[in-house]
N, CA, C and O of each residue as an XYZ file, in Angstrom:
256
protein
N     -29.625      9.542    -29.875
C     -29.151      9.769    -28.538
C     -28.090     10.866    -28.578
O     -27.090     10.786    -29.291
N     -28.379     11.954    -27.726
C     -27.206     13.047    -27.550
C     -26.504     12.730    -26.168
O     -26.980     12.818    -25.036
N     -25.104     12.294    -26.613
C     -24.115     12.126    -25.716
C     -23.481     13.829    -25.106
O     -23.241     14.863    -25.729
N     -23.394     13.536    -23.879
C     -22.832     14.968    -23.190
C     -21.819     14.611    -22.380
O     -21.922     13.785    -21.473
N     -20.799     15.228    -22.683
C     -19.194     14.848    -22.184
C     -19.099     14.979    -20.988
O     -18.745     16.142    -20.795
N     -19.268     14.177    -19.554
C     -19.079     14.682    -18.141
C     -17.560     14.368    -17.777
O     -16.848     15.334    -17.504
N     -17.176     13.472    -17.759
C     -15.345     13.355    -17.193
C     -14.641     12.391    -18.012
O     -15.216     11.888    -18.977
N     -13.660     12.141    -17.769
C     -12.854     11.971    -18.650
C     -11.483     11.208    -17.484
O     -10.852     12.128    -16.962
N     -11.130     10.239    -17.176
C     -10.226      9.925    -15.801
C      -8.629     10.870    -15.997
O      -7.624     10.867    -16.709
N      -9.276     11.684    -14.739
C      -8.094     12.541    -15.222
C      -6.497     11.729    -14.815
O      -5.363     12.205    -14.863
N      -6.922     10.455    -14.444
C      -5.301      9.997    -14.330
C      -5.027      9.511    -15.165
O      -4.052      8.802    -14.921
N      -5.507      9.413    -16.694
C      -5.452      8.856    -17.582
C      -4.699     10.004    -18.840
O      -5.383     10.644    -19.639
N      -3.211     10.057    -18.769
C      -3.286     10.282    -20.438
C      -2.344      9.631    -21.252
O      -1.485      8.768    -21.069
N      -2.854     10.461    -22.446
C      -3.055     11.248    -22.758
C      -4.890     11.319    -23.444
O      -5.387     12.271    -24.046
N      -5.563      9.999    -23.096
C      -6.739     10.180    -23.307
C      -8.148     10.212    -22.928
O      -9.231     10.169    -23.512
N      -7.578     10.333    -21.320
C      -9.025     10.804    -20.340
C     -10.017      9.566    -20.393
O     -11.228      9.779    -20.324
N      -9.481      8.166    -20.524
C     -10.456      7.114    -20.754
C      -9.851      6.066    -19.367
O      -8.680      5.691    -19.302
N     -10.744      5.773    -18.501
C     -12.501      5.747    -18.936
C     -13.007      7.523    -19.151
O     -12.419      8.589    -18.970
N     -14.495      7.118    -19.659
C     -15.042      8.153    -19.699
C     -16.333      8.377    -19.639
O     -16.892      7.591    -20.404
N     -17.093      9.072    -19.099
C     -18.409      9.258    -18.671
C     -19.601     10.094    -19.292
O     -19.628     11.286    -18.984
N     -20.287      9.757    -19.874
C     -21.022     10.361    -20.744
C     -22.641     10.879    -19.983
O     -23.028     10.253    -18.996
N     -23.327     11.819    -20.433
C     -24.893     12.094    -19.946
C     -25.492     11.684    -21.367
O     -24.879     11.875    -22.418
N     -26.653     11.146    -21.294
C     -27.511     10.901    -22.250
C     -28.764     12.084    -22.181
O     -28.801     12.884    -21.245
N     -29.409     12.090    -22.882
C     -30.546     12.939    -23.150
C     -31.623     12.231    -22.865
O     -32.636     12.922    -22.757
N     -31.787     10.901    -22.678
C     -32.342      9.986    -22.224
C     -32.417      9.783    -20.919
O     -33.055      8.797    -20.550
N     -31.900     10.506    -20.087
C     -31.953     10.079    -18.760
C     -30.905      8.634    -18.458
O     -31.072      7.704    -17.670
N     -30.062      8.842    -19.203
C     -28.851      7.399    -18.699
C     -27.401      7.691    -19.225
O     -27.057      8.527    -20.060
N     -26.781      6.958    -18.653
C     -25.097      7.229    -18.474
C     -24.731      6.351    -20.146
O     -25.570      5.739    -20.808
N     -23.204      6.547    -20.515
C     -22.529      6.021    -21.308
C     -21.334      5.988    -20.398
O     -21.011      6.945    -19.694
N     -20.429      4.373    -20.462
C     -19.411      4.399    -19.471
C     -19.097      3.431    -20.863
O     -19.467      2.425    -21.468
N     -18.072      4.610    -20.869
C     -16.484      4.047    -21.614
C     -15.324      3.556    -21.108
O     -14.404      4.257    -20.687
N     -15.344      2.217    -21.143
C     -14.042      1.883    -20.081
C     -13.456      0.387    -20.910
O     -13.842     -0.090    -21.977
N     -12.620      0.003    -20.162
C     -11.849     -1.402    -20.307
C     -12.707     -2.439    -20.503
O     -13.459     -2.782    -19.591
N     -12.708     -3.133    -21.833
C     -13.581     -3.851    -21.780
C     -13.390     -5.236    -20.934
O     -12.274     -5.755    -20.933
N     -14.495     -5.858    -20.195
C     -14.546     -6.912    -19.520
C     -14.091     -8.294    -20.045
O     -15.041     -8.740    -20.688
N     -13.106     -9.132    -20.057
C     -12.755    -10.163    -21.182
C     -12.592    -11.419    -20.202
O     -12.651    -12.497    -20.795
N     -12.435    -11.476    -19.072
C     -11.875    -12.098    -17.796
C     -13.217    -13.271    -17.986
O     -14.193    -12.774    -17.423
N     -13.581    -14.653    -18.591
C     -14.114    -15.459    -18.826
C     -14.853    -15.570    -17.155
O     -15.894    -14.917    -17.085
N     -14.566    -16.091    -16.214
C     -14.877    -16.275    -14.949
C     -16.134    -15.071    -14.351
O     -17.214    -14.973    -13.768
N     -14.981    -14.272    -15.038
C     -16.035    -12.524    -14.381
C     -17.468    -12.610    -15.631
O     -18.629    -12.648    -15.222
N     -17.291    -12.620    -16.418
C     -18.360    -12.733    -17.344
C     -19.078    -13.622    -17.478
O     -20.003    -13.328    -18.235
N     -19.128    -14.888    -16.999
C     -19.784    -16.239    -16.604
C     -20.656    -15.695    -15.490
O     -21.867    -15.642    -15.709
N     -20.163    -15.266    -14.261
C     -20.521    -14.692    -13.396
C     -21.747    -13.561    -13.747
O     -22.760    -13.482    -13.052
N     -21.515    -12.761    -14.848
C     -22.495    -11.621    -15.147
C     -23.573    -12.057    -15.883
O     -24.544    -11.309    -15.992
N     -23.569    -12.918    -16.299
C     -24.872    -14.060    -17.480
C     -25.780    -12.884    -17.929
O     -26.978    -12.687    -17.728
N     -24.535    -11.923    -18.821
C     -24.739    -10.806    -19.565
C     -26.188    -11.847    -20.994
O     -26.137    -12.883    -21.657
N     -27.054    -10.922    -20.816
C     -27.698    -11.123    -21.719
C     -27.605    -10.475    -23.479
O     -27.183     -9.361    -23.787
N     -28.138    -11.557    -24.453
C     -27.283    -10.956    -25.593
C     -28.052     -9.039    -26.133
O     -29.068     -8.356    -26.003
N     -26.502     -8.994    -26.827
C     -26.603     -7.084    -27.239
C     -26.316     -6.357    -25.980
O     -26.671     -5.180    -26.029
N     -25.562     -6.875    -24.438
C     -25.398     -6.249    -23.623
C     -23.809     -6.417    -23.501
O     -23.210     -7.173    -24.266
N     -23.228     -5.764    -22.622
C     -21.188     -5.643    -22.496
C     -21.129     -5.024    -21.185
O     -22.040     -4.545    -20.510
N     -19.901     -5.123    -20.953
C     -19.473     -4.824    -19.739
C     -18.684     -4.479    -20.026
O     -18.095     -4.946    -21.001
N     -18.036     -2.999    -19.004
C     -17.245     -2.554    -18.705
C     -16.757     -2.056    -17.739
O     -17.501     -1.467    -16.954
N     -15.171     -2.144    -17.457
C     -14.625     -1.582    -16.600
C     -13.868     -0.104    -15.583
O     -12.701      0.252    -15.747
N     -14.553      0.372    -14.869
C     -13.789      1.638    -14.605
C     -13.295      1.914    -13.205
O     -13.880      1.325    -12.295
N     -12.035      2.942    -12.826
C     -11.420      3.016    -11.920
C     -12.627      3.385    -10.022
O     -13.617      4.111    -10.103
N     -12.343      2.932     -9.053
C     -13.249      3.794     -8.190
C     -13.223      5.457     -8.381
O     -14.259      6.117     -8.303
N     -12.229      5.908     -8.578
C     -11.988      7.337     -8.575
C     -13.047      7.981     -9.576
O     -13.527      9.049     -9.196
N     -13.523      7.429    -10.928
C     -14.374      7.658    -11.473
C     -15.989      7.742    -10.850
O     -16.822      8.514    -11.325
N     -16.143      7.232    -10.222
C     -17.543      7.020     -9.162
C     -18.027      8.862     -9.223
O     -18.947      9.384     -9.853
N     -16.907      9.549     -8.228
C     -17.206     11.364     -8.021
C     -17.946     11.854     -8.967
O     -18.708     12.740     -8.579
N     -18.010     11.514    -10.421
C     -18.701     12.293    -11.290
C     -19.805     11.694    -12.131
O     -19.988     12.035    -13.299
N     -20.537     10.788    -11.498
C     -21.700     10.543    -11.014
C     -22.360     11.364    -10.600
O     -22.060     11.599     -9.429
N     -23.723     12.396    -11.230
C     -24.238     13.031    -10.077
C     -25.677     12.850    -10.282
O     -26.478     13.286     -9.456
């Protein structure tokens, strides 16, 4: 998989995280806060080898 650097939260430093990746695959990489909140993750009945993560609304814009 070739990751391609799209944003980076620019209210974030000194390390631009979350962060938003393009795949070569046709799909995103979202680097963010990981989800740990027991209730919220009960709620997601994440199936196994899958995670969750968290990112700001302001991040949404660079989506395209």
């Amino acid at each position: 998989m070739k990751l391609t650097l799209v944003a980076g939260d620019p209210e974030s430093h000194p390390t631009n995280s979350p962060t938003l990746y393009k795949t070569d695959r046709g799909s995103w990489v979202v680097q963010g806060w990981g989800v740990d909140d027991p209730d919220a993750l009960a709620a997601l009945n994440l199936p196994a080898g899958e995670t969750a993560v968290e990112i700001p609304d302001r991040m949404i814009q660079f989506f395209k």
